[in-house]
N, C-alpha and C positions, 0 to 999 in steps of 0.2 A: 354308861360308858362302854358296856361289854357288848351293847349295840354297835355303838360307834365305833368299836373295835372292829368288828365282825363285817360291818359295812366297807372298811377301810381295804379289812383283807381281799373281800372280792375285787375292790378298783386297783388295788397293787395287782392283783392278778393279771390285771386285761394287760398289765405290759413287758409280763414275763415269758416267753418261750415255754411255755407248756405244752403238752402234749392235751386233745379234748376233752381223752375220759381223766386226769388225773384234773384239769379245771374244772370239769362236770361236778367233779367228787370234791373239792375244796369248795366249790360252793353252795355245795349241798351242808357241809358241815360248818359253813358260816350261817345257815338258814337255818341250823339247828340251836345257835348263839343268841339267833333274835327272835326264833320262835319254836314255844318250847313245844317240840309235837314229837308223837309216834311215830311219824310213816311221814316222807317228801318225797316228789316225784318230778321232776325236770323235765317236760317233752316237746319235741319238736314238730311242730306245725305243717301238715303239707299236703293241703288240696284236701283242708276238711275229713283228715286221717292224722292223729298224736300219734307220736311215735317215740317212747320211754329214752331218756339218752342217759340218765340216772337214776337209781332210787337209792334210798333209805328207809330199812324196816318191810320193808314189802317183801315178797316170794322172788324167788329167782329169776322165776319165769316170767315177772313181772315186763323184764325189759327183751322178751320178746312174742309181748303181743303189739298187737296195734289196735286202738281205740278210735272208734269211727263218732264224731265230736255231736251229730244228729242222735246216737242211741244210746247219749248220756245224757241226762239234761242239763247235770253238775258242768260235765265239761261243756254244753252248747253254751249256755250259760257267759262261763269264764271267756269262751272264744269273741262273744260278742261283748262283753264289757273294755270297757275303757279304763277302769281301775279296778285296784284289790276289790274281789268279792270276800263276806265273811257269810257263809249261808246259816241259817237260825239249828241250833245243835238239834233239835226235834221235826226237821223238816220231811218233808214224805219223800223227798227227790232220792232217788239211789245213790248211792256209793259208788261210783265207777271201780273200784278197788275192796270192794265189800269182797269178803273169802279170800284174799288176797296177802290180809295182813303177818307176819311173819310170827310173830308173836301169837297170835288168836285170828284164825281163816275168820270165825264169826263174829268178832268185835265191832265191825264197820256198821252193821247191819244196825247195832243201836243208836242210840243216843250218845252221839259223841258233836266236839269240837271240828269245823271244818274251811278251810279259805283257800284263795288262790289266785294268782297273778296271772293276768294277760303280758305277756312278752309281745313289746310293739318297737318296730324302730323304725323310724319316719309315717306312722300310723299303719306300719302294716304291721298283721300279725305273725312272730315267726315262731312260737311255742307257748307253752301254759307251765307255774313253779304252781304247784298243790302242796298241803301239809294237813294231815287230819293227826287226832288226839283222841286218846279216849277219855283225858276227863271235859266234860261239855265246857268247862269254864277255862280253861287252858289257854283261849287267844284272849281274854277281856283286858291283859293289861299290854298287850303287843301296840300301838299306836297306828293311825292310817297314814300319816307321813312317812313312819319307818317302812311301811310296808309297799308305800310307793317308791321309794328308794332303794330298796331290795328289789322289786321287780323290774324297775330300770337298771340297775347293774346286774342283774341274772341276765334281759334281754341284750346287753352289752356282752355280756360272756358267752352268751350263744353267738349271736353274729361274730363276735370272732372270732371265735371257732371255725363258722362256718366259711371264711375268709381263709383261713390260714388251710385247710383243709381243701379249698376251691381254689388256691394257690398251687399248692403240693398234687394235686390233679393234674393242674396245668402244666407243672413243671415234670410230672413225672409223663404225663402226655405228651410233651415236647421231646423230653431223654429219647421214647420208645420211636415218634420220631428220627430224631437226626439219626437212631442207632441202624434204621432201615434204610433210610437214606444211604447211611454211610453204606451199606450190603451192598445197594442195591448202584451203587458209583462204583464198586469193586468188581460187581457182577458187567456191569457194562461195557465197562473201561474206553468209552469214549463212541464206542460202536451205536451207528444209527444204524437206516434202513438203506443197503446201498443193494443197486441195481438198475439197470436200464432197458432190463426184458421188459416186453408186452405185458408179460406175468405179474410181473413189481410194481410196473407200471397204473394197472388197474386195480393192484390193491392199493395204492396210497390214495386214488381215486376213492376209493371206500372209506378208505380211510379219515381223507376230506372231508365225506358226507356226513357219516353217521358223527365224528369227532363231538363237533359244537352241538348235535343233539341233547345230551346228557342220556340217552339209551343204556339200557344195560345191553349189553357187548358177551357175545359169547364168540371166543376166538379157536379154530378147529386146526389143524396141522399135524405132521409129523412129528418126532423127537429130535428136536434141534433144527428146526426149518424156520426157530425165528420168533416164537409167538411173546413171547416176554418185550422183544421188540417192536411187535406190532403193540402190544396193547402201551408200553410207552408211548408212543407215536400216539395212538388214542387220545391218553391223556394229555399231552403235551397242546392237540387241536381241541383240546376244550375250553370252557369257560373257570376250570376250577386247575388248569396248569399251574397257577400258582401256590397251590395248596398239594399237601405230600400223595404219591403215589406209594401206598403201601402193598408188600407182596407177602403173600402164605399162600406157601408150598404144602397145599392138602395133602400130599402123599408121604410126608414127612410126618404126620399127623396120628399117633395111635391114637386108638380112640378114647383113651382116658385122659388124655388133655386136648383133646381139639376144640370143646368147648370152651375149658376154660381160656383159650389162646384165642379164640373166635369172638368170643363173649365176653370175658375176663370174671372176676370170682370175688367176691368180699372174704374178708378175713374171717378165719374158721371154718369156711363153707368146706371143706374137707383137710385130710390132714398132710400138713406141709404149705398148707395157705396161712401164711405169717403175716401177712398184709394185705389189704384191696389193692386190686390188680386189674385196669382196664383191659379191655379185647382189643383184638384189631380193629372189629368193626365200630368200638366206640374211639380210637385212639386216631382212626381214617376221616374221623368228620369233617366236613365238609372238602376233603379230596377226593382219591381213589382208590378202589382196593381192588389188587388182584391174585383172584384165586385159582391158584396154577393147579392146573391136574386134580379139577374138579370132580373127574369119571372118580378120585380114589376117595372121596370124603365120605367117611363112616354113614351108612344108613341110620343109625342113630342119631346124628345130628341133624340130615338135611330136613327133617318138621321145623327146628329152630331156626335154623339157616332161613326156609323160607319164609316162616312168620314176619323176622326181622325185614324182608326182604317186600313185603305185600306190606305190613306195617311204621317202618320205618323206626321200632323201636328195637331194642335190644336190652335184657335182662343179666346181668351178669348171675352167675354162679353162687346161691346160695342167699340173692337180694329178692327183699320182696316189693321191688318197682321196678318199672323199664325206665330206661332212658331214650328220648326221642336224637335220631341221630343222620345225619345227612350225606349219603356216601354213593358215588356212584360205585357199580360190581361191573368189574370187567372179571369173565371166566375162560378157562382156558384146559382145552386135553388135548391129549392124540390118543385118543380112544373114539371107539363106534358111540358117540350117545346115546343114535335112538338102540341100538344095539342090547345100550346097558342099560337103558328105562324097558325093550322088552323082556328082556332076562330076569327081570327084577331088582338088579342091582345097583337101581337110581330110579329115584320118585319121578313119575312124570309129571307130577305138578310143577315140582321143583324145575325139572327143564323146560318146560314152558314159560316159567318166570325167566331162567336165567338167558333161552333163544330168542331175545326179541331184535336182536340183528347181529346176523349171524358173519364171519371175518374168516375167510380160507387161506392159508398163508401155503402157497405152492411149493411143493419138494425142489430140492435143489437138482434134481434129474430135469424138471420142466422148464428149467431156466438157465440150461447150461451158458449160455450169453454172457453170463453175469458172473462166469468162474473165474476168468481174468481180473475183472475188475475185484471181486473180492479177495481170489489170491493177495491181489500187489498190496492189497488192504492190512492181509495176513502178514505178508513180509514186515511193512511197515512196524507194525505189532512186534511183532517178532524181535528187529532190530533194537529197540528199544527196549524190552525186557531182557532181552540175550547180551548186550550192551555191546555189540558187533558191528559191524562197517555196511553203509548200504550195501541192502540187500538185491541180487539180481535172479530173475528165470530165467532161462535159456527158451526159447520156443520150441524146444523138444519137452521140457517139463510143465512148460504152460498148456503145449494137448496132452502128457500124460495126462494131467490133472482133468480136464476136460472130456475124457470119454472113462472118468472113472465111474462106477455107478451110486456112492455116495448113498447109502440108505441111511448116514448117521447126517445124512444135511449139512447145513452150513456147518456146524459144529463139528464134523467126521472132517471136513475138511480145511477149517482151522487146525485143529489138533497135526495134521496134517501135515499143514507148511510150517507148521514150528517144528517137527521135526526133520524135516528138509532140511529148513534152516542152521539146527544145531547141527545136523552130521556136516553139514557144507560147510561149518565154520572151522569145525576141526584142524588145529593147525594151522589157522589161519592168524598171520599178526592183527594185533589191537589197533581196531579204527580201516584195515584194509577191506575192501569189496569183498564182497560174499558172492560167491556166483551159485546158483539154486540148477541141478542136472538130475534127470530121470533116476541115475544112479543113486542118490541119495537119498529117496524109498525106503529102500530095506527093502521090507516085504513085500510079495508082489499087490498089485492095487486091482480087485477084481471091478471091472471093465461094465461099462452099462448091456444091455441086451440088444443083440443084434436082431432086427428086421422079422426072423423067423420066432422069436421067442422069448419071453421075458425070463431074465435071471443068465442067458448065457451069456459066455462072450463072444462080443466081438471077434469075426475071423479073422488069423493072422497068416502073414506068408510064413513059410519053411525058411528059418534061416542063413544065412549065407556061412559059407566054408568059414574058420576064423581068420585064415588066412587070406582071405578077400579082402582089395585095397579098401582102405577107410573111407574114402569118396562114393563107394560101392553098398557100404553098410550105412552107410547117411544118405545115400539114394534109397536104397532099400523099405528102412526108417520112415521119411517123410511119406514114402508109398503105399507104405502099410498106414500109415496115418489119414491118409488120405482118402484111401478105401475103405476104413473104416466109416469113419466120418459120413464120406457119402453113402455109405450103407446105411446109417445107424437115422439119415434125415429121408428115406427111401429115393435116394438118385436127384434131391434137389440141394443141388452146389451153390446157390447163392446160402441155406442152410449152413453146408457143411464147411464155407469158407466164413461163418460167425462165428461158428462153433471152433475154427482153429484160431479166430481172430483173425482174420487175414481178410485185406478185400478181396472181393468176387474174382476181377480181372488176374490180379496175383496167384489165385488160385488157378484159374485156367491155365497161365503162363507157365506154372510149375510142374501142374498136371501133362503137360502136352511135353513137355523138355523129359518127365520122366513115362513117357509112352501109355501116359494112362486116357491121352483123347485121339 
C-alpha cells in the first residue's frame, strides 16, 4: 500500500499548479516510498547530454554538472533501454555518480545496489530517474511493474514541467513583446516616412529593394534625420512584417547589463537575476531587431554580438547551451564607422557582418522641399496634442522655417513647430484657428550657409526705419527672402522658388514687382 500511496502522490501532482523544482523534489521523495535507496537523481535528456533537475543524497554540486550519456555506460545504457534496468550489484560498469555520494565520496565505487528508468513519452526519450544503495540487496523486493509505473509518472512530471515552463517562455516572450511595441507606437505616433525630394525619393527606392531581401541592414544618418523610420519602413517591406520589430537603444546600454538585455540570463547567473530572463535577440525571433546607436555598444560585447550573428544562436547569461534563433539585424548610428573600426573602438569583423547593405538617410539641409510638407505634418501633430483649433503658417513662417539650417533634422524641427504652435495659441479661445507667424520663434533660428561658406548666415538687408509703412517692411521681408533663397541655390530660381514653395512663374512675378529682375 505505501507503494500505491507513493504512486498516487506523483499523478495528483501532474494536476496541481506547482512550481518544477518543488515537483522535481515531491517526486523524488515519492521514489524514496517505493525504493528504498541512498542517492536519486532525476535528469533531463537533451541531445545525448543528462542534465541533473534533482537529486537526493548526492553532493551539491551534483546538479551542476552535466553528464555526457557515451562516457557512461550506466547511463548509455538506461538511454537506450525501453524499460527499468536493475544492473547486477558486482558489475564492472562505473558509477556515473561514484565520489559523488553525499554520505561516503567512495561508496559507489563498491559493491552496491543500482537501477534506473528510461523517461519516454510517445517513445522519445526525455530524461533518466537513477537510485543506487549501498546495501547490494536493497532493490530485490521493489517489483518491475511498480517500477514501470514510477517511470511513467516521473516521465509525466517531466513533460509537464516542461510544458508549463515552455508556456511561461511564451507568455513571458509575448509580455516583453507587446511592452516594445507598445514603446515603440509611442515613439512613432503615427509618423511614416514623408517627403517628395529626389532625396526621399531614392531612398524608399532602397528601401524597396533591399526590404524583401531579408539582409542585414546597416542604416547611417544624422541625429534625428529619421533612421528608426527608415528601418521600420525596412521591416514593414519584408517577409517577416508580421512578426515584432524590436528596438535597443545600444547607448542606453552600460555595460554591465547589455548582455544580459542582448542575450538574457538564467536565474542566479549573477546577483539580482531572480528569474530566467530572455534577451532581445531570443525575445525577436523570428521578427526584427533594431540596434540603434550601434557605434556605442560596449567592446566587450560585440565577439558575442557577432557570434550570435555568423551563428544564429544565442547563449543567455550564465546557461550552459545556445538557443537557435531567427532574427533579422537592422543597425543603425550617426557615427563615422569605418572611423570607429580604425580607431579601435569597433571590431571590424563585427562591421563587416553588420554592412552588408548599407541605407543613407539624407540631412534635413538636403532636402529642404520637403520642409513644408513636413511642417503642416508637425502642425497637424501639434494640434492634436496641444488640443487647439486648426493649425495655420503664414508663408513668411513657412520660409523662416525653410532656410533654417537644422543640424537637429527632422527632429530640431518638429520640436520646433510645437513650439510655434504653443506660443501662437496663447490666448487663443478653445477650438479657434491657430495662425503660426515668424514672431512666434523666440529665439532667433540660425539660418543654413550662404554660398561662400558653410555655417554662416545667410545675407540680410539693413533694416528699415520702424517707422517705415508696413507694406514697405513686408516688401522688404519677401526681398530678403528671396535673395536669400536664390543665393543659398547659387542664382537657380526654379531651386529657389521650391525651396519657398511657390511656383517658378510666381516667383518671377513677385521678384520683378519688387525690383529684384
Amino acid at each position: 500500500m505505501p507503494n500505491l500511496e507513493a504512486l498516487l502522490s506523483v499523478a495528483l501532482d501532474l494536476t496541481t499548479s506547482l512550481g518544477a523544482e518543488d515537483r522535481y523534489r515531491r517526486l523524488l521523495e515519492a521514489v524514496r516510498q517505493v525504493v528504498p535507496c541512498d542517492a536519486a537523481c532525476l535528469m533531463r535528456y537533451d541531445d545525448g547530454v543528462l542534465v541533473p533537475l534533482a537529486a537526493h543524497g548526492l553532493a551539491p554540486e551534483v546538479l551542476g554538472r552535466r553528464f555526457c550519456a557515451r562516457a557512461h555506460p550506466r547511463l548509455d545504457i538506461l538511454c537506450h533501454a525501453e524499460a527499468p534496468v536493475r544492473f547486477r550489484p558486482d558489475t564492472d560498469l562505473p558509477d556515473p555518480f561514484d565520489g559523488l555520494l553525499a554520505s561516503d565520496a567512495t561508496s559507489l565505487a563498491h559493491v552496491h545496489a543500482c537501477l534506473g528508468c528510461p523517461l519516454r513519452v510517445e517513445g522519445a526519450l526525455i530524461g533518466l530517474l537513477t537510485a543506487d544503495a549501498l546495501d547490494p540487496r536493497a532493490f530485490e523486493r521493489v517489483d518491475g511493474e511498480t517500477l514501470s509505473w514510477l517511470g511513467a509518472l516521473a516521465g509525466a512530471a517531466v513533460r509537464t514541467s516542461q510544458l508549463i515552463e515552455a508556456l511561461e517562455d511564451s507568455a513571458e516572450r509575448l509580455g516583453h513583446v507587446a511592452d516594445d511595441l507598445r514603446r515603440a507606437a509611442e515613439r512613432e505616433r503615427g509618423a511614416g516616412l514623408l517627403g517628395t525630394s529626389p532625396a526621399m525619393q531614392k531612398l524608399r527606392d532602397e528601401i524597396a529593394l533591399v526590404g524583401p531581401s531579408d539582409l542585414t541592414v546597416l542604416i547611417t544618418g544624422e541625429t534625428g534625420a529619421g533612421k528608426e523610420l527608415v528601418a521600420r519602413a525596412v521591416h514593414a517591406a519584408s517577409a517577416r512584417r508580421g512578426e515584432p520589430l524590436l528596438h535597443v537603444n545600444c547607448a542606453a546600454l552600460p555595460a554591465s547589463v547589455a548582455e544580459s538585455e542582448l542575450f538574457g540570463h538564467v536565474r542566479g547567473a549573477f546577483t539580482g537575476a531572480e528569474q530566467n530572463r530572455p534577451g532581445k535577440l531570443e525575445v525577436a525571433d523570428g521578427g526584427t531587431l533594431l540596434l540603434d546607436e550601434i557605434g556605442e555598444l560596449p567592446l566587450s560585447i560585440q565577439p558575442k554580438l557577432l557570434r550570435a550573428l555568423q551563428e544564429g544562436e544565442v547563449q543567455r547569461v550564465g546557461a550552459d547551451r545556445s538557443l537557435r534563433v531567427d532574427v533579422r539585424i537592422i543597425a543603425a548610428t550617426n557615427r563615422d564607422i569605418e572611423k570607429e573600426v580604425a580607431e579601435g573602438r569597433f571590431r571590424a569583423d563585427l562591421f563587416h557582418r553588420l554592412n552588408v547593405y548599407r541605407l543613407a538617410v539624407p540631412p534635413l539641409r538636403d532636402r529642404r522641399s520637403d520642409i513644408p510638407l513636413l511642417a503642416g505634418h508637425f502642425c497637424d501633430a501639434a494640434r492634436a496634442r496641444l488640443g487647439v483649433g486648426p493649425v495655420r503658417l503664414t508663408p513668411a513662417a513657412r520660409a523662416l522655417l525653410q532656410r533654417g539650417a537644422w543640424p537637429g533634422n527632422v527632429r530640431e524641427l518638429e520640436n520646433t513647430v510645437f513650439r510655434m504652435v504653443l506660443q501662437a495659441s496663447r490666448g487663443a479661445p478653445r477650438g479657434a484657428p491657430v495662425v503660426v507667424e515668424p514672431g512666434h520663434l523666440g529665439a532667433g533660428l540660425p539660418t543654413a550657409a550662404a554660398p561662400g561658406g558653410r555655417g554662416e548666415k545667410a545675407p540680410e538687408e539693413a533694416p528699415l526705419p520702424a517707422a517705415a509703412p508696413l507694406h514697405a517692411q513686408v516688401d522688404a521681408f519677401q526681398r530678403g527672402l528671396i535673395q536669400r533663397a536664390v543665393a543659398q541655390h547659387d542664382g537657380n530660381w526654379a531651386a529657389a522658388a521650391r525651396s519657398l514653395g511657390m511656383h517658378r512663374s510666381n516667383l518671377h512675378h513677385l521678384a520683378k514687382r519688387l525690383g529684384l529682375r
